[in-house]
N, C-alpha and C positions, 0 to 999 in steps of 0.2 A: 528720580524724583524724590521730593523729599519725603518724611513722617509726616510734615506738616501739609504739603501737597498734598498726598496723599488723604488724607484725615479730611481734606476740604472739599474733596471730590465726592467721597464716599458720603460726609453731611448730607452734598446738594441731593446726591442719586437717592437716598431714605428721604430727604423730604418730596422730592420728585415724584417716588415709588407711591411715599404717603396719599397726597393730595391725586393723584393720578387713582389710586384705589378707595378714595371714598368719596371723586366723584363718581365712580364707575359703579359705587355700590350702589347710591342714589339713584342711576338712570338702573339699574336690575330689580330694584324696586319697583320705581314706575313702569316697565316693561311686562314685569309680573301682577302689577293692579291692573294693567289695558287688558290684558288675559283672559281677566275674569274667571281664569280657572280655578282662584287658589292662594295663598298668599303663606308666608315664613309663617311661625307661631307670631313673634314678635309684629311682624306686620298687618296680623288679623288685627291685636290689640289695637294697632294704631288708627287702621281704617276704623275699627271700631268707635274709637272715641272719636275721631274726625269725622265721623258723622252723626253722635252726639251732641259735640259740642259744635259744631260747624265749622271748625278751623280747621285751617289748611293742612293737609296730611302731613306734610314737611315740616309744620309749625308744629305739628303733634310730636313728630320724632325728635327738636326740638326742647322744646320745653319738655317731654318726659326725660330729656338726659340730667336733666337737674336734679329731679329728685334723685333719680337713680343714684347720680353721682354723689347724692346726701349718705345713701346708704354705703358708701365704702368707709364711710370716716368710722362705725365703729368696727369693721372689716379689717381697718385697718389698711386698707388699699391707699396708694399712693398715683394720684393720675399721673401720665407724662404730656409730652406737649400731642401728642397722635391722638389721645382721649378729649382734649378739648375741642381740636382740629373736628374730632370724630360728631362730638357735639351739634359743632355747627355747619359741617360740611355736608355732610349724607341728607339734611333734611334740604338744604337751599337745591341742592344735585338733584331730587326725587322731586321737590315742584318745580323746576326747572325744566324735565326732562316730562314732566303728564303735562305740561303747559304747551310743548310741542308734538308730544303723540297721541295717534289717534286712538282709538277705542278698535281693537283687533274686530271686523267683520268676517265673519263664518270659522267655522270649524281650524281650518289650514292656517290661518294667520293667528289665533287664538293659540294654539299648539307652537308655532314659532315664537309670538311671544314668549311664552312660559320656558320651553325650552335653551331660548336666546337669555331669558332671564336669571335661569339658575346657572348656564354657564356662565354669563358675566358675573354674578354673584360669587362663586368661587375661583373665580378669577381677583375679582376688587379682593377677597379676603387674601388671598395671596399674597397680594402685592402690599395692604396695609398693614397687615400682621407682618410683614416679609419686611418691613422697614424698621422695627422693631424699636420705634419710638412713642407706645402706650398703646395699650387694648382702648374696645370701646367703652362705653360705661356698662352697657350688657353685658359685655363680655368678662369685665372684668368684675361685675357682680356676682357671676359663677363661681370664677377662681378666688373670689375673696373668701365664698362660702367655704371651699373647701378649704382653702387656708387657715381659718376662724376653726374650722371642723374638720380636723381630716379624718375622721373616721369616717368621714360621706365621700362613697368614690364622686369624682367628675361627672361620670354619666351618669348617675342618677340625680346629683345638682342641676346639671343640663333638665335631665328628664322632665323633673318636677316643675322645674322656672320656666318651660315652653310651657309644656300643658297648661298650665295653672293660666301663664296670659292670652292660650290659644282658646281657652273656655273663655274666659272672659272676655275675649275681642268677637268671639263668635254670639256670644250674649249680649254684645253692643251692637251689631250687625256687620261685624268683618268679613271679609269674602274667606271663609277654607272651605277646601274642595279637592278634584283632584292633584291641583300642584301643591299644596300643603304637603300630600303622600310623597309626591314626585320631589320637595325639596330636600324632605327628612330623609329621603334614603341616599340622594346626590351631593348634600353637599358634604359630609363628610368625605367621600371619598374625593372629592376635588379637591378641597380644604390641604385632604393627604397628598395631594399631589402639588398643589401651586405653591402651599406652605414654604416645603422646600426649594422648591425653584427659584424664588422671588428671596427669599431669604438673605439678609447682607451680612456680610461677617463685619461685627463693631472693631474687633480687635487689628492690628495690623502686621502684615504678615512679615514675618517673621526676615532680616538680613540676611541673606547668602552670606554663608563661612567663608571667609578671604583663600583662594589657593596658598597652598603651603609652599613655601621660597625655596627655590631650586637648591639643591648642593651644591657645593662650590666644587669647580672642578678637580676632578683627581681627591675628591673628599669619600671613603665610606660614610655611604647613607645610611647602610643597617645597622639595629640598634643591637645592640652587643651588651 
């Protein structure tokens, strides 16, 4: 097949992978609001203001990519088409997905939820990051900081930018709880694991060396 074949297949499979992992991040959201047990940092925030302002959770996730997305420009971040994708896809996926499930009744289905939620969650991250066509605007507000600063490790930019919206989404009335605990210590380790998995190589691989042309008969092949 050709470079060019080649190159068109791989396009489809990264946007495939893309949209595949942020609607999947959407319905891990929803999965983990039915829970009640708990929510991401970022997702207290959101509940938080969505019930605030009364708009729809999805709409929240939404519109807050805007501004976010404001804050890369003196970052100096450059979105890709996966960050705009990421914009609009995750919030339409998250009220799409609480519009069809129920609210977990008792304990066992409550724990399913959450559990079912963090693994798809680092599964979606897998597979969106793993296509390698733009971070989210969260995500990619992190690594702007530390780019803008590198004298700030990763985890402590991380540290600071959850807290900071997990306090404030809990001071709007965000649900955190025990899956909050439960996502901070999992999804890292998923993350480490699906990252690579799901990951596409952009570049292409590399021609086979042609076999080297027999000797002519009755010829010394050794090099002398």
């Amino acid at each position: 097949m050709t470079a060019t074949g080649n190159g068109s297949r791989r396009l489809a499979r990264r946007l495939v992978q893309l949209f595949a992992g942020l609607v999947l991040y959407g319905v891990s959201m929803a999965l983990m609001i039915e829970s009640g047990l708990g929510l991401a940092p970022w997702d207290v925030f959101h509940q938080g203001l969505s019930r605030v302002t009364g708009i729809n959770f999805g709409w929240v996730v939404i519109l807050l990519g805007i501004p976010i997305l404001l804050l890369w420009i003196p970052l100096r971040q450059r979105p890709g088409f996966g960050t705009i994708a990421n914009v609009v896809v995750v919030g339409f996926a998250a009220d799409g997905a609480l519009a069809v499930l129920s609210a977990g009744h008792g304990i066992a289905a409550r724990v399913a939820y959450l559990v079912g939620g963090v693994l798809l969650n680092g599964v979606a991250t897998g597979l969106y990051i793993g296509s390698r066509l733009g971070p989210g605007p969260r995500d990619g507000l992190m690594t702007g900081v530390v780019g803008r600063f590198p004298k700030l490790s990763l985890r402590l930019v991380r540290t600071c930018i959850e807290v900071s919206v997990l306090v404030a989404g809990f001071l709007l009335g965000g649900t955190a709880g025990i899956g909050t605990l439960v996502y901070a210590l999992a999804i890292g380790p998923l993350v480490h694991v699906f990252v690579p998995l799901f990951t596409v190589e952009t570049r292409p691989a590399p021609e086979p060396e042609p076999a080297p042309a027999p000797a002519p008969a009755g010829a010394d092949a050794t090099c002398r």
